[in-house]
C-alpha positions in Angstrom: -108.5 48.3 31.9 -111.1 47.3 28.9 -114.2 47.8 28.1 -116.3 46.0 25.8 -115.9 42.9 23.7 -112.6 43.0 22.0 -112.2 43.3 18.0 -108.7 42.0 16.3 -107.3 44.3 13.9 -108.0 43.1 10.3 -104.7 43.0 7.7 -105.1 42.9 4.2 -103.7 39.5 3.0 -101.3 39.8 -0.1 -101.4 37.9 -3.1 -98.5 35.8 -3.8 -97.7 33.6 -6.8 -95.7 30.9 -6.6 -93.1 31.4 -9.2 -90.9 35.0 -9.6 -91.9 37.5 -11.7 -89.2 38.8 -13.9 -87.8 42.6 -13.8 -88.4 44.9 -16.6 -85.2 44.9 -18.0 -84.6 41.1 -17.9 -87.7 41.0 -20.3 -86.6 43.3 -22.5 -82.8 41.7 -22.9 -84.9 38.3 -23.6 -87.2 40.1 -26.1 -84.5 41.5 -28.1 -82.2 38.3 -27.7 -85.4 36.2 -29.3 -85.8 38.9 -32.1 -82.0 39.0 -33.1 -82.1 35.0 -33.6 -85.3 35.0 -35.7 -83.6 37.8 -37.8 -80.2 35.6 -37.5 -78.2 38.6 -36.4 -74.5 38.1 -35.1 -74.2 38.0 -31.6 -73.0 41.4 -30.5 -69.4 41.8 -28.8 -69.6 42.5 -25.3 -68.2 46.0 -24.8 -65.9 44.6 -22.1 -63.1 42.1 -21.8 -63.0 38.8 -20.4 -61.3 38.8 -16.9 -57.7 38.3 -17.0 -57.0 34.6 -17.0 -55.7 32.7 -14.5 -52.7 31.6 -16.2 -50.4 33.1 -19.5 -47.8 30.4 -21.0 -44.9 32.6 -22.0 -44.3 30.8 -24.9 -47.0 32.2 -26.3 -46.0 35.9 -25.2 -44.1 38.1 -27.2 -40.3 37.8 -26.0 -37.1 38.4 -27.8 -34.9 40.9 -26.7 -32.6 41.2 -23.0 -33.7 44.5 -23.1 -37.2 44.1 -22.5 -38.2 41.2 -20.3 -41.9 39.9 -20.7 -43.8 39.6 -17.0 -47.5 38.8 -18.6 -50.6 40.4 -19.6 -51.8 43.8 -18.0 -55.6 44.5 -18.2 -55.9 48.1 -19.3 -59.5 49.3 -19.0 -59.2 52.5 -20.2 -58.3 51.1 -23.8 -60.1 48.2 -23.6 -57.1 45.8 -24.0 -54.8 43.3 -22.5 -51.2 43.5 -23.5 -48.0 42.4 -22.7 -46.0 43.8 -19.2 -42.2 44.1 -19.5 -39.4 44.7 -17.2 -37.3 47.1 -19.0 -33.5 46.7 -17.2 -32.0 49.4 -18.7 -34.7 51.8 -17.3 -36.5 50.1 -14.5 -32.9 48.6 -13.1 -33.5 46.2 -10.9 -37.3 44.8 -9.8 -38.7 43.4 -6.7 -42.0 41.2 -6.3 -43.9 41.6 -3.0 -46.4 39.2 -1.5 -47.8 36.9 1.2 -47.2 33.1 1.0 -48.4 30.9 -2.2 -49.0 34.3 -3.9 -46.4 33.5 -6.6 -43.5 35.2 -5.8 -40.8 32.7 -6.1 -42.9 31.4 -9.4 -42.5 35.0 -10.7 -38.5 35.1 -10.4 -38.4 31.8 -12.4 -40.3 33.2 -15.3 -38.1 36.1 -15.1 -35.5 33.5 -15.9 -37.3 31.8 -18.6 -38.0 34.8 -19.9 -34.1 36.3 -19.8 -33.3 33.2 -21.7 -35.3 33.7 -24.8 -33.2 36.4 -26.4 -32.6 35.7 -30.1 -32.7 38.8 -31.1 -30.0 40.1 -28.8 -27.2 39.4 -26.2 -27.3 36.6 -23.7 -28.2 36.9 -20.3 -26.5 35.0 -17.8 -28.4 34.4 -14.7 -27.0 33.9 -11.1 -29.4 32.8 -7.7 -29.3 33.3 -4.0 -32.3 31.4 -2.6 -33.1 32.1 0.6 -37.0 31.3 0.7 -36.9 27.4 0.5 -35.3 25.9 -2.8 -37.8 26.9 -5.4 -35.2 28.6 -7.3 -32.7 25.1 -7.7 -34.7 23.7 -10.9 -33.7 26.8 -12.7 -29.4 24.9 -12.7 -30.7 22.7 -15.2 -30.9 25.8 -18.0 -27.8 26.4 -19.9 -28.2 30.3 -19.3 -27.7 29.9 -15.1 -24.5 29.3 -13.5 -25.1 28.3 -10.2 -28.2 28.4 -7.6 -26.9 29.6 -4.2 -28.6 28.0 -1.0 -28.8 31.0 1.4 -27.6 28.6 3.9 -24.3 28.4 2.4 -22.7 31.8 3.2 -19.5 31.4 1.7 -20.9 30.8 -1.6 -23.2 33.5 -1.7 -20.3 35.6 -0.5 -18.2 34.7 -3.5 -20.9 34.9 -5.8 -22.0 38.5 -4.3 -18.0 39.0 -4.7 -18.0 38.4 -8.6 -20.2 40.3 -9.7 -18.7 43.5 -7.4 -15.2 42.8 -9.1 -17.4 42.5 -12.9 -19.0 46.0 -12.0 -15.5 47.2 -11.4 -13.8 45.9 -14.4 -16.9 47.2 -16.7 -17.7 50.2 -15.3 -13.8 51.2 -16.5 -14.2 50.2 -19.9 -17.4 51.3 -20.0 -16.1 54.9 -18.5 -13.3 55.1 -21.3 -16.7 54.4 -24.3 -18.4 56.9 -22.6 -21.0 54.6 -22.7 -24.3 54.8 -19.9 -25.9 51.4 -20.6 -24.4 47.7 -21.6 -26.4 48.7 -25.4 -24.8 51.8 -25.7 -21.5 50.0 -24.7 -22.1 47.4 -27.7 -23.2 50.0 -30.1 -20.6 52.2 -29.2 -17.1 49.7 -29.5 -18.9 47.3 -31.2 -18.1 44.3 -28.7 -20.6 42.3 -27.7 -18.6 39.8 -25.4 -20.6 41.4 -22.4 -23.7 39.5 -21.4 -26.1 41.1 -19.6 -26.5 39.3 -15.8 -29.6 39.3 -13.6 -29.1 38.2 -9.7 -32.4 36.4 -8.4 -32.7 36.3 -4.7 -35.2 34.4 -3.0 -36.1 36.1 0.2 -34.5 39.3 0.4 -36.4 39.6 4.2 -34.9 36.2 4.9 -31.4 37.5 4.3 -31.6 41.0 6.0 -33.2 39.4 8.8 -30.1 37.1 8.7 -27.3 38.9 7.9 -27.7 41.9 9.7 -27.0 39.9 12.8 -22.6 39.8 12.6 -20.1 42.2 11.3 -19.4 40.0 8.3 -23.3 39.4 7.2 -23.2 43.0 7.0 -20.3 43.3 5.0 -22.2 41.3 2.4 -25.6 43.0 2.6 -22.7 46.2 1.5 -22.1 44.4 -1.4 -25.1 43.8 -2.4 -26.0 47.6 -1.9 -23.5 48.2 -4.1 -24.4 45.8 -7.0 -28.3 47.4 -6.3 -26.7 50.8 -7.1 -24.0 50.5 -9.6 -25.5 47.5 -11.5 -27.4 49.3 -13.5 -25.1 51.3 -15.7 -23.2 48.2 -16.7 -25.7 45.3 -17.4 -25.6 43.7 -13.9 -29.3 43.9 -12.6 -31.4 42.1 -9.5 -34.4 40.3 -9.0 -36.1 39.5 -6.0 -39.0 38.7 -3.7 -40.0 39.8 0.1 -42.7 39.3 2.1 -42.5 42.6 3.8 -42.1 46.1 3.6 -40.0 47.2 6.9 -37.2 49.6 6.1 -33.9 48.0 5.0 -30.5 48.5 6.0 -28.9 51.0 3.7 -32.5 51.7 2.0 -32.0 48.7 0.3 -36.0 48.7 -1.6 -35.2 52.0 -3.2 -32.8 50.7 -5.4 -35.8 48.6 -7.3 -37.3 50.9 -9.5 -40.1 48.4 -10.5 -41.4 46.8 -7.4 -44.8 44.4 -8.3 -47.7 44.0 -5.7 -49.1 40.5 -5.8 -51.4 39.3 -2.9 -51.3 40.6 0.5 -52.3 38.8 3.5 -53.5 42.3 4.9 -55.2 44.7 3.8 -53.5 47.7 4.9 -50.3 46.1 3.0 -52.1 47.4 0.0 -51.9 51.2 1.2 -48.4 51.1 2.6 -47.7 50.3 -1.8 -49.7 53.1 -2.8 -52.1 50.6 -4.5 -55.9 50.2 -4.8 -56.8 47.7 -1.5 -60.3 46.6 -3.9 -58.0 44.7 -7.0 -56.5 41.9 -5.1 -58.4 39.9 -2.9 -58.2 36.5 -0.6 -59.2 34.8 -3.8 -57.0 36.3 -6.5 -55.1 33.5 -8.2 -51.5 33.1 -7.8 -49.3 35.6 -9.9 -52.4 38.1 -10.3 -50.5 41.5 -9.4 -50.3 45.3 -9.9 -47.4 47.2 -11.0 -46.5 50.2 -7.9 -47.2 53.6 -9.6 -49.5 51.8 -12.3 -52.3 50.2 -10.6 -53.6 48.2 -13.5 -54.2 44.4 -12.8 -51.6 41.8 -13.9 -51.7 38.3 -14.3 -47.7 36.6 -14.5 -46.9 34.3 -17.1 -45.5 31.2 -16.6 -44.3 28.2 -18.5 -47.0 26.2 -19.8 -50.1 26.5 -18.5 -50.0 24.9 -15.2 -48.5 26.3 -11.9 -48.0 22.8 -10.7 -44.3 22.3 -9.1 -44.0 19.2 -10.8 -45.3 20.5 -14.2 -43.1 23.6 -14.0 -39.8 21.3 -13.5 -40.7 19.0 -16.2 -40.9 22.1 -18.6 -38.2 23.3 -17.1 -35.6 20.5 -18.1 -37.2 20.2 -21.6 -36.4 23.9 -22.5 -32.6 23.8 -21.3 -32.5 21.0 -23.5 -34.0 23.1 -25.8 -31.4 25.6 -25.3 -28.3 23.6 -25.1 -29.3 22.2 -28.5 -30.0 26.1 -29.9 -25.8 26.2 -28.7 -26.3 28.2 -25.0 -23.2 27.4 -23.4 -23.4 28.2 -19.7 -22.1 30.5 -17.7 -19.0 30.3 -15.5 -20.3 28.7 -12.2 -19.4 29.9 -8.4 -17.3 27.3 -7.2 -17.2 26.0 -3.7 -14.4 25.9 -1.3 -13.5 22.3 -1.6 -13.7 20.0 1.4 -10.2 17.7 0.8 -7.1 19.3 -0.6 -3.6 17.5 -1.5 -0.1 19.0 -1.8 -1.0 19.2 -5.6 -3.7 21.4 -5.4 -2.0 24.3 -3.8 1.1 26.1 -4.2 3.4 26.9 -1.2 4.3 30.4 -1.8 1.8 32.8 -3.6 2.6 36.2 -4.4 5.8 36.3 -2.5 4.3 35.0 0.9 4.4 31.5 2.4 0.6 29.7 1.7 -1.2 28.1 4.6 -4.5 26.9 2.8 -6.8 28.4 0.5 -9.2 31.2 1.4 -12.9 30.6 0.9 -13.5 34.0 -0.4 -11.6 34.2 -3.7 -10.6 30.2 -3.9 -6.7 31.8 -4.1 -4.3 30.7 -1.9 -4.1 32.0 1.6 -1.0 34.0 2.6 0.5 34.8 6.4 3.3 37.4 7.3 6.3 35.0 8.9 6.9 37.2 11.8 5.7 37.4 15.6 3.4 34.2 17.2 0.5 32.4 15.7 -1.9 29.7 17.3 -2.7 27.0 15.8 -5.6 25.2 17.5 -8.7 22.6 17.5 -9.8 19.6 18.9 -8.6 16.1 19.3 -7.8 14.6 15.4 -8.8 18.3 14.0 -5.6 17.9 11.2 -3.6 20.2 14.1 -0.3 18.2 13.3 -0.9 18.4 9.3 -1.1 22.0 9.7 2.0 22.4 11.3 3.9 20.2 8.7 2.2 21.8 5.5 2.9 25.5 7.8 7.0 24.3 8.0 7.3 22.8 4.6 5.6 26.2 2.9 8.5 28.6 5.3 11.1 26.6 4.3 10.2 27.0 0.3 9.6 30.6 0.5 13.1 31.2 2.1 15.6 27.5 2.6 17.8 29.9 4.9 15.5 30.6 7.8 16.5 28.0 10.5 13.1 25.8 11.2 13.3 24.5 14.9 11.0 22.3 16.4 10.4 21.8 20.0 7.7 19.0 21.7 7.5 18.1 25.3 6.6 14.7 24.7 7.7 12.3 21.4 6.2 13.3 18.2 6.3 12.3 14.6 6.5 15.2 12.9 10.2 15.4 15.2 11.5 12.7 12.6 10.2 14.5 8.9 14.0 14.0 7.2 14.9 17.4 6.0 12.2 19.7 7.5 14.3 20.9 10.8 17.0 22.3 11.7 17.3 21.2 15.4 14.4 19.3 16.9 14.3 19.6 20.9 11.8 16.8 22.4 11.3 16.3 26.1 12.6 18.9 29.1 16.0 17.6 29.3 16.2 18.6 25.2 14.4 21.8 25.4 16.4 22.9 28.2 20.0 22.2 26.4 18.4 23.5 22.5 17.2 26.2 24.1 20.5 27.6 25.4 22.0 26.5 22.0 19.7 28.9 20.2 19.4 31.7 22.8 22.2 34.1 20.8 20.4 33.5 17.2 17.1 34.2 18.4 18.1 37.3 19.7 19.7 38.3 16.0 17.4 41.1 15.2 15.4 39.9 11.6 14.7 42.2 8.8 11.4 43.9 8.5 8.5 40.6 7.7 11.4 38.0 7.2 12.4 36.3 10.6 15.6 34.4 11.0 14.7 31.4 13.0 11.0 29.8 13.3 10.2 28.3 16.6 7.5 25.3 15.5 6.1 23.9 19.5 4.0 21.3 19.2 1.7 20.6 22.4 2.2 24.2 23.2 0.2 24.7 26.5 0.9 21.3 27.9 4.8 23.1 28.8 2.9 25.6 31.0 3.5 24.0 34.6 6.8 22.3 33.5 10.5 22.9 34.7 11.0 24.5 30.9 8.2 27.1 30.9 10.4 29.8 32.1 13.3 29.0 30.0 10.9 28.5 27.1 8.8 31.7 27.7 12.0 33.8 27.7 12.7 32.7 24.0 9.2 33.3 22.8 9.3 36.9 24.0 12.6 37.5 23.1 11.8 35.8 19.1 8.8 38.0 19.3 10.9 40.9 19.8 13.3 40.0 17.4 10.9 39.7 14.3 11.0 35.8 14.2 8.3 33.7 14.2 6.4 31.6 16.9 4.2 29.1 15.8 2.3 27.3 18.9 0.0 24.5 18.1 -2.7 23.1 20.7 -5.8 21.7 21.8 -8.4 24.1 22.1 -9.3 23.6 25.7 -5.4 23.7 26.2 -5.6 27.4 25.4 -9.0 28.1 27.7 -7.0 28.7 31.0 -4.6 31.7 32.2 -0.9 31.8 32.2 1.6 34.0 31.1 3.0 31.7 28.7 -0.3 30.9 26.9 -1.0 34.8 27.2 1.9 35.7 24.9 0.4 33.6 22.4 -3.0 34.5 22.6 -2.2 38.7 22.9 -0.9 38.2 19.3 -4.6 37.9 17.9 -3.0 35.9 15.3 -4.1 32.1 14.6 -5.3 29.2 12.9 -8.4 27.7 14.3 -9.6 24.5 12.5 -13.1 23.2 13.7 -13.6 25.7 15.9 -17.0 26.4 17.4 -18.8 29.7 17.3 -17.1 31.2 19.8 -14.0 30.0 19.8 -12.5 32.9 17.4 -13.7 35.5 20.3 -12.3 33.6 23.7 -9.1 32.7 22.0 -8.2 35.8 19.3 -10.5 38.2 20.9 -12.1 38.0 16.9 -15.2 37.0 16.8 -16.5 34.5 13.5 -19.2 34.1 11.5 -21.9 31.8 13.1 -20.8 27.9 12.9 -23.3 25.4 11.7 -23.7 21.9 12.3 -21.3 19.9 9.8 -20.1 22.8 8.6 -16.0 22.7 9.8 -14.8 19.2 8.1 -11.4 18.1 8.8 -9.2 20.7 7.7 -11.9 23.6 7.7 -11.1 26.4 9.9 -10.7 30.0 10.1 -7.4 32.2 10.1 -7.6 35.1 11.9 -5.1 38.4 11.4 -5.7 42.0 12.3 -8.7 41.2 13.9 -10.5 39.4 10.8 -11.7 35.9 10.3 -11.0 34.2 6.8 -12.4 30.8 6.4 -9.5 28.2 5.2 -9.4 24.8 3.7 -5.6 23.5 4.8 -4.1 20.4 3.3 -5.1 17.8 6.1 -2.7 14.5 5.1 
């Protein structure tokens, strides 16, 4: 309720000009700007440095020695300067870069590369890659210092590389033992031989693989290894490099084993305090390769070739410097060869160290050996180089000893029954069988020495007697060959071998077999051994596994 007229409140109105008014201190920096030019005074240096830039060529970088690896420039407040960063091998050992996608770490590996390349001043350094993360690393084959670029999707080859540089820490760390030497330098200094290069393992997605290899017994046998080289490297010149996206524990505490682990962008913040790094340095917006050191927490920007991060740029560079190289005289290193995928008569011996040969092992590339005594499967699907197996398999028995009786048994016509000079006594059909079977029954129970059987028993078309008027007779002589310490080989089809009988479970209770093509699981429901994970395309004719004491070797055989 009012009373009386009302009256508005009056508010001062304020005074406003049109165009800003400029702050003390801007006035004064213009003042004293305007006097120094009329006195033509220098411009004063700022008492700051310039940001970090983007990009550092390392060309331009200070690099000489295997020793001391150049990473790029560090930003050091404190002194006012940017130097050079440096992975020191000797003392740092091995180094890991951590970061989200397009952060730069597969970028930073290859100028770790380039970097280990430019030694004049010192040894070589021979460089070796397992690339897990999507390729990036495969330019780096066209430089004279790398010897081969490892797909992580080929797991024989990064087994064989992971394998070589095991057996080089073993033959070093002997010799180095004797010099009493703790380093590959003091080695050098100390016998004067500087044969030894220094090696440094990239690997492209160490997450990748662990995630991967962690899965089977065999993967994990490898991510062993590569414990090993991790731990032992060191001390004999044999160091890693690699990147991960992650920071979950690893198997066998796989991240303590890199002393110098380098921060570059995280796609979460909280990534930055799990490093034990200031979360305010790197940001969304940080360029590619811009990093901190773990335990330093000074700003780092890589280095790279040239002064473009472009893929395309990079490759071109790239190509010119290994030609560069292989001009200077770099001669590369001894590549990791592949298991091949065809193999004649000529490319393999049949008796290896004493032992009769049945392919070559995809491990070591050396021949594959088998012990001649008690049963062995030989199985794979239709036009799987089954029948080539058994001849190369008869042919190599009768080289390693002419006086073991060969004796080949099929219940229905085969080819391999007319091979001039390969049997002793073929037996094809029942009516055969039956009559060659009694022939041999008093030799094949002649007790054989210890690993050198008297009489091999070669049946082709194995389970396709189980059902037949012979399986009785025929089972009586496997067991009683078995028993004897002779040798039953029994080759076929792999759904042949899927069903239950007492002949095909003499066989398969042996554990002992050649698989060729098999699928994934057929080393587990025939051999109760399991094998490594199959891929698509993977098992070409003659490609198979040979399984013994409850291992799986992968085998090339001769397939004619």
């Amino acid at each position: 309720m009012t009373f009386g007229a009302l009256n508005p409140w009056q508010v001062a109105k304020v005074q406003t000009s049109g165009r800003s008014i400029d702050k003390d201190i801007d006035r004064v920096v213009a003042t004293v700007g305007q006097a120094a030019r009329i006195a033509g005074l220098p411009v004063p240096r700022k008492p700051w440095l310039d940001e970090l830039a983007s990009a550092y060529d390392l060309n331009r970088l200070p690099q000489r020695r295997d020793t001391k690896l150049v990473l790029g420039v560090v930003d050091d407040p404190v002194h006012q300067s940017q130097v050079p960063a440096y992975f020191l091998p000797e003392k740092d050992s091995n180094i890991c870069f951590f970061g989200a996608a397009g952060s730069g770490k597969s970028t930073a590996l290859r100028s770790l590369a380039l970097a280990a390349s430019i030694t004049p001043r010192s040894g070589a350094v021979d460089i070796y890659g397992m690339d897990f993360a999507g390729a990036s690393l495969k330019v780096l084959e066209k430089l004279p210092s790398v010897g081969t670029i490892v797909s992580g999707d080929d797991s024989e080859g990064v087994e064989r590389l992971l394998r070589k540089l095991s057996s080089i820490i073993d033959e070093r760390t002997d010799r180095f033992t004797a010099a009493s030497a703790a380093t590959l330098s003091d080695y050098q200094r100390i016998s004067g031989h500087t044969n030894d290069h220094r090696i440094l393992l990239l690997l492209d997605g160490l997450g990748a693989m662990r995630s991967e290899y962690e899965k089977t017994v065999y993967g994990a046998a490898n991510l062993d290894i590569l414990q090993r080289i991790l731990t032992d490297g060191r001390s004999v010149g044999v160091h890693v490099a690699a990147t991960c996206d992650w920071t979950t524990p690893y198997r066998g505490n796989v991240l303590s084993a890199f002393l110098m682990k380098v921060v570059l962008r995280q796609s979460n913040m909280d990534d930055y305090i799990n490093f034990g790094v200031a979360k305010d340095v790197l940001s969304p917006a940080s360029p590619p390769g811009r990093a901190m050191i773990m335990g330093d927490g000074r700003e780092m920007q890589l280095a790279i070739m040239g002064d473009s991060s472009n893929e395309m740029a990079q490759a071109q560079l790239i190509e010119a410097f290994g030609k560069y190289l292989s001009r200077q005289g770099r001669i590369k290193p001894e590549a990791i060869a592949n298991l091949p995928t065809e193999l004649s008569e000529a490319d393999l011996p049949k008796v290896y160290q004493g032992w009769p040969v049945l392919g070559m092992a995809s491990q070591d590339l050396d021949p594959a050996t088998f012990v001649p005594t008690g049963a062995m499967m030989v199985a794979g699907p239709p036009q799987a180089a089954t029948t080539s197996a058994l001849l190369w398999l008869a042919g190599s028995l009768k080289q390693w000893d002419p006086k073991v009786r060969r004796v080949f048994i099929s219940p229905r016509r085969s080819a391999l029954a007319d091979v001039a000079g390969l049997w002793d006594l073929t037996m094809v059909g029942d009516e055969q069988i039956k009559e060659g079977l009694e022939k041999i029954k008093d030799y094949v129970a002649m007790q054989a020495p210890d690993n050198h059987p008297l009489l091999v028993l070669v049946v082709e078309h194995y389970p396709e007697v189980v059902g037949t008027p012979v399986e009785k007779d025929l089972l009586a002589v496997v067991k009683q060959a078995k028993r004897s310490g002779h040798l039953v080989i029994a080759e076929g089809e792999t759904s042949g071998w899927s069903g239950y009988s007492p002949m095909l479970a003499e066989i398969k209770n042996s554990r002992t077999g050649l698989l060729i093509q098999p699928d994934t699981g057929d080393g587990e429901t025939l051999l109760r051994t399991p094998t490594p994970r199959i891929q698509r395309g993977e098992m070409v004719p003659g490609r198979g596994y040979w399984i013994s004491a409850a291992k799986a070797v992968k085998v090339q055989i001769v397939a004619s």
